[in-house]
C-alpha positions, 0 to 999 in steps of 0.5 A: 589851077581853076581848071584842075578845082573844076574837076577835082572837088567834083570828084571828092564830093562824088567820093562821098563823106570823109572818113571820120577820124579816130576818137579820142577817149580818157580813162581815169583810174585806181592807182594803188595797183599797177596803174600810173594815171589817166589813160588814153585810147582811140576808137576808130568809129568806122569799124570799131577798132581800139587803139592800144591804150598809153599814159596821158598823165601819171595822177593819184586815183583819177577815178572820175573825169570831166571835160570844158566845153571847148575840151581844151581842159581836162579836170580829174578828181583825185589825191593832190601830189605834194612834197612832202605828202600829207599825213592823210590824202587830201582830195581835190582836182587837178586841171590838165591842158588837152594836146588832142593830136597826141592824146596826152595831157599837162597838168597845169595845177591843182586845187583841195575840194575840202573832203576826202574823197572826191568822187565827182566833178562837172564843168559848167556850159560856159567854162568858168567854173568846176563843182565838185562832190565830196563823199566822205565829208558829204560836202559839194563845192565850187572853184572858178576856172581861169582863162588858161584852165588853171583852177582858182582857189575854192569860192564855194562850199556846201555841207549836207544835213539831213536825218541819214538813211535807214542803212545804219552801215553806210548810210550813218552820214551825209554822202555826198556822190555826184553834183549834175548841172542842169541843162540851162546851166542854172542850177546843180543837182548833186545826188547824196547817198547817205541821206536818200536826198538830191540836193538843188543848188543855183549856180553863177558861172561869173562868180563861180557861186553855188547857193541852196535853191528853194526848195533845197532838196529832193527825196529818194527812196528810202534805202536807195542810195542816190548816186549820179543823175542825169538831166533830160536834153529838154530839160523836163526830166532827171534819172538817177541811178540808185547805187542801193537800191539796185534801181534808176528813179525819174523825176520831173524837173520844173525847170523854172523853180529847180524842182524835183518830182518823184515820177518812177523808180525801176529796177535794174535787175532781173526778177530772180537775182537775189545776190549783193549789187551796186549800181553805178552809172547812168547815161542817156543816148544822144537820141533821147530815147535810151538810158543805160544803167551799170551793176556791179555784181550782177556785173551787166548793163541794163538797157531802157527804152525811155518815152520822152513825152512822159519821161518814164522808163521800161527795160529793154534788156540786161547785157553782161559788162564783158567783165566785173565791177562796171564802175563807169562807162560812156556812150560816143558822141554820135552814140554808135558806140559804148565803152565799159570801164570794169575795175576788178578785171581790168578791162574797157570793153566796147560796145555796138549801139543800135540807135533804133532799138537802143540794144547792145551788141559786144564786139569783141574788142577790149583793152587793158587798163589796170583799175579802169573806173571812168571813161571820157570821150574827147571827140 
């Protein structure tokens, strides 16, 4: 047995680096079509191919998913499933335990968030617990995560105040959209789209606690609509995507004090596009030097070149989404790849990355998934 090891590890080094396995992606969805739940597809990433999707999980509305950082726990917000059902949905989370050689997902329980409505939610750095935004109720809150991933009773809830925006239509109260942990895993900052404010919170993973910071908040640009954020790997810096005002802002981030600074707001459109568009997403490559911004309208993704000294943005370009209504899309972990969900067409579209000049290149492969509006890589 030695002698054949003498010749046979030789030979698998000289063979080079295995293939990397396939990726596992969820897809969260609007179930008041034909869909039934959460979603899952592989990516295998030496070429580009997608599986055929299939139902991990049958869910009410799942639209937005996150994962603990073991991805042993999936948790989902949505409409909670009783019997009998309520009078109206009540919104909240469901915890799901992760089978990641079959790609499917048991529900281990569920928990209100106390809003209608809810839109986000992240798991912090040591799996403890989960926060939540609401944005009907314009409420952000906490519940603790146990052991087994099941969700514990809320421990923590937060209302939003403030003089609403300047749009009388959808700014007349409190819209609380996304909660984003930073990434000390000290503090939360959850982007309120009726106020044009980004709420600070503290956050106590042992007690599942989330306490108003001082300073407690932010402003954004009058009539932006501030919707999901996304911290700096480093640190310094916070990019927000503004669902109104068809624009991403920066903000320095003093990491110390858990406060925000308006650094720059750039559009996410072309000079001459004049029609009605909502943004939606925001991510950062894994290199740091890209963010990448959805419209839903002008139905694109905008591509930003990003200086990490100074943490402002310039446009790159503005590739169309391969469909309508980008509501979400995400970038693979080795960030080779981009997935878009587009709601009104029912398609995931995929994306080539190229690392050096952040461009999107469309591949040609897509899937169908009914009211696609979240996408989760598990890899």
């Amino acid at each position: 047995m030695k002698n054949c090891l003498r010749w046979i590890v030789p030979a698998l080094l000289a063979a080079g680096p295995l293939p990397a396995a396939p990726m596992l992606v969820f897809i969260g969805t609007y179930t008041n079509t034909a869909s039934r739940g959460i979603y899952a597809l592989r990516l295998d990433p030496a070429n580009g191919a997608l599986s055929a999707p299939w139902l991990a999980a049958e869910a009410q509305n799942p639209t937005f998913l996150a994962l603990d950082p073991g991805h042993l726990h999936l948790f989902a917000t949505g409409e909670l499933r009783l019997n009998p059902p309520p009078v109206k949905p009540i919104g909240g989370i469901s915890a799901f335990a992760v089978d990641s050689k079959s790609g499917f997902l048991t529900l281990l329980n569920q928990q209100p968030t106390g809003g209608g409505a809810t839109t986000h939610v992240a798991v912090d750095a040591t799996g403890r617990m989960a926060i939540a935004a609401n944005f009907g109720a314009g409420t952000v809150c906490a519940l603790p995560i146990g052991t087994d991933g099941r969700l514990g009773a809320r421990s923590a809830f937060v209302e939003h105040h403030g003089p609403p925006g300047p749009d009388r239509d959808r700014q007349a109260q409190a819209h609380a959209h996304s909660i984003t942990i930073s990434p000390d895993n000290r503090f939360a900052a959850a982007c309120d789209l009726g106020l044009d404010r980004i709420f600070v919170y503290r956050i106590d993973p042992a007690k599942a606690a989330l306490t108003p910071n001082d300073p407690p908040w932010a402003g954004a640009p009058p009539g932006s609509g501030p919707r999901h954020g996304k911290f700096s790997a480093d640190g310094r810096y916070f990019y927000v995507s503004n669902e109104m005002g068809g624009s991403v802002s920066v903000y320095s981030w003093d990491g110390a004090m858990g406060a925000l600074a308006l650094k720059q707001t750039i559009s996410t459109l072309p000079p001459d596009f004049r029609e009605l568009n909502t943004v939606a997403e925001i991510r950062l490559h894994p290199n740091g030097r890209f963010a990448y911004v959805s419209n839903r309208g002008h139905d694109s993704i905008a591509v930003f070149a990003r200086d990490p000294a100074a943490g402002t943005l310039r446009i790159v370009e503005i590739v169309p989404c391969g469909g309508k209504h980008p509501r979400n899309f995400a970038l693979s972990t080795d960030g080779r790849w981009l997935l878009c969900a587009n709601r009104d067409t029912d398609n995931v579209v995929l994306f080539r990355v190229d690392p050096q000049s952040g461009r999107l290149e469309g591949t040609g492969a897509q899937v169908a998934v009914p009211r696609p509006v979240c996408v989760l890589f598990c890899d």
